[in-house]
N, C-alpha and C positions, 0 to 999 in steps of 0.2 A: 504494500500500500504506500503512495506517495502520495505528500499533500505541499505543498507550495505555502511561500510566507504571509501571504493572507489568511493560510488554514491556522497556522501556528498562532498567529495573533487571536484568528475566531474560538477559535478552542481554549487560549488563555484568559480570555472577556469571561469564562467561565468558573466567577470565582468563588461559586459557592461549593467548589471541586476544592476539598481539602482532605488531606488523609493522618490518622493517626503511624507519626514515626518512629518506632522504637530507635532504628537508627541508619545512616545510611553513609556507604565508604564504597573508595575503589581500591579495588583488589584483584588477588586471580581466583579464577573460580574453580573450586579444589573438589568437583565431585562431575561425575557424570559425561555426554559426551564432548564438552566442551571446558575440559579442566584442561587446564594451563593458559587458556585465555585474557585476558584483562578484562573486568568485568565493573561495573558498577554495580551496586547491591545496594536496594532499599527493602530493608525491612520491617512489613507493615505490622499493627499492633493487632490483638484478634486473633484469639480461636477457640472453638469449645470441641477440640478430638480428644485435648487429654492423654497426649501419651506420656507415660509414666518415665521413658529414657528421653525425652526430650529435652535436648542441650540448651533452649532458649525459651525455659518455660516465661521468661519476664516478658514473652511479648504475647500471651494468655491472654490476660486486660486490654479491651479496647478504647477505655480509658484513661488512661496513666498516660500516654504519650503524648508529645505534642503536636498540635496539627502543622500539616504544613501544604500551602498552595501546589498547582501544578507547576505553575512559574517561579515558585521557588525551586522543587526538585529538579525542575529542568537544568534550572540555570548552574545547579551547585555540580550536578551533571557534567554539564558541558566547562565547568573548570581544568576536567582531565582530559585526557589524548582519547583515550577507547570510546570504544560506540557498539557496546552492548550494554545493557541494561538488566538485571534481572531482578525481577520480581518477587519477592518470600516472602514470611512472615514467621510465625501467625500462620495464619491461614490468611493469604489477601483474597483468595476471591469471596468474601465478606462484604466487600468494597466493592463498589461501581468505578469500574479499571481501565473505562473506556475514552474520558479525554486523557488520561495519564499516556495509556499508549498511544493516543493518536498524537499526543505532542513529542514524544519522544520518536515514533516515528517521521514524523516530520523534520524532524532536526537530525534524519537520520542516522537512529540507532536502533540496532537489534535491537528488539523486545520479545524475554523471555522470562518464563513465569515457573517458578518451583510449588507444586499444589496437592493437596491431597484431593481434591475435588468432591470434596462433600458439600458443595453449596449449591442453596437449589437454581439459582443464576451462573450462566461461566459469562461474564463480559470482557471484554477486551479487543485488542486485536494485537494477534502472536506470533512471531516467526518462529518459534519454542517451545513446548511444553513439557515439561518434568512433572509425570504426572509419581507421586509416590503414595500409594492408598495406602490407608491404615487399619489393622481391627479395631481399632475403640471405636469407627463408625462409617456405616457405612458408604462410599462415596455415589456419586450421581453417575448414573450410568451415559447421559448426555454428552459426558466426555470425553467417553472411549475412543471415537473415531476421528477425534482430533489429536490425539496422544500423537509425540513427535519420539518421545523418551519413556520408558519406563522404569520406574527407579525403586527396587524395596529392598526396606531395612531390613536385616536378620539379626534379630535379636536372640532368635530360640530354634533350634533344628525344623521343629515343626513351619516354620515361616519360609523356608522350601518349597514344599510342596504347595502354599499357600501364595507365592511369586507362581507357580505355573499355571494356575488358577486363572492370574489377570491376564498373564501374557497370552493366554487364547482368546480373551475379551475385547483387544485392544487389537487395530490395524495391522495387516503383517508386516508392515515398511518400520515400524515403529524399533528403537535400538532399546534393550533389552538390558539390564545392572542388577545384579545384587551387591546387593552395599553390607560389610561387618557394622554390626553399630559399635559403636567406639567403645564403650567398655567390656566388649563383648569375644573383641576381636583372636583372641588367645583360642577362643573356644570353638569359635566361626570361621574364621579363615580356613583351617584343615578342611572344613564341609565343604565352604562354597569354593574353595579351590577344585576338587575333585569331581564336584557336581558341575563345573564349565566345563572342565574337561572332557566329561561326558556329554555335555551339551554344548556343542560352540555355537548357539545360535546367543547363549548369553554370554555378557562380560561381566567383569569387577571394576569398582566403582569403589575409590578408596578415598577417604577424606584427606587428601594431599596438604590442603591449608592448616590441617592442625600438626603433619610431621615440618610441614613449614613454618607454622610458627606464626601464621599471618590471619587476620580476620577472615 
């Protein structure tokens, strides 16, 4: 999607478009099919999945954070050299996502979105999608044929055979991760090592940013 700089301005006259921001920084982006990247990363406030391993439970509350304009996040954006953008939270699709991406589109930048997609809205517009579904609840099945990525945690053996589950749900273009979850990894890795091996239609998807050191 391209919009020219009349759209960028119509889209920012839109200022009752504000989003709560736990926090937002550029960096590289350490997980999935586009780690090693340079990424911009906002991370929106909002979510009620609940996962018990979740490394950023502080952005839970969709109130606690401060809001911030599209024309603000753009612009703090566009301070850096990259032109990707991606999307988390929380859970952002909570949030109406659709000037955010159309202004970042416009000022052309990837727009890519990490989600578990349990919201009964998906808005946006995305050249990305990381979809990672979770148990604590159900996700929207309205997503599946957009999935670009699919991404699940393993936190427990059983959560195997529960990634093979979605990956027949979802497009068959779609690249395909198991991810160790981070405290877990000693226990997981042996598994999901052996079980790609066996199946190379999937990869490993390893939080690179945290043996690096960086957000």
């Amino acid at each position: 999607m391209e919009l020219n700089t009349k759209d960028i301005k119509s889209v920012l006259k839109r200022g009752d478009f504000e989003y709560p921001v736990m926090e937002s920084f550029y960096t590289i982006q350490g997980e999935g099919k586009y780690q090693g990247h340079a990424a911009y990363f906002i991370r929106l406030g909002g979510c009620d999945v609940g996962c018990h391993w979740c490394d950023v439970k502080e952005s839970w509350p969709v109130d606690t954070h401060p809001s911030k304009s599209v024309d603000t996040l753009l612009n703090e954006a566009l301070a850096f050299p990259g032109r990707l953008v991606v999307i988390t939270g929380g859970e952002p699709l909570m949030h109406d996502l659709g000037p955010l991406t159309a202004a970042f589109q416009a000022a052309g930048f990837r727009t890519h979105i990490e989600t578990s997609g349990v919201c009964e809205t998906f808005t946006g517009t995305w050249d990305w999608i990381c979809f990672s579904p979770k148990k604590f609840k159900e996700p929207n099945p309205a997503i599946l044929p957009f999935v670009h990525e699919l991404k699940v945690v393993i936190f427990h053996p059983s959560d195997v055979a529960w990634a093979q589950e979605w990956a027949s749900k979802i497009n068959s273009n779609a690249h395909l991760y198991m991810q160790p979850e981070w405290s877990k990894q000693a226990s997981m890795n042996p598994l999901i090592v052996e079980f790609v091996k066996a199946n190379p239609i999937w990869q490993i998807s390893v939080q690179t940013h945290k043996f690096l050191q960086i957000p």
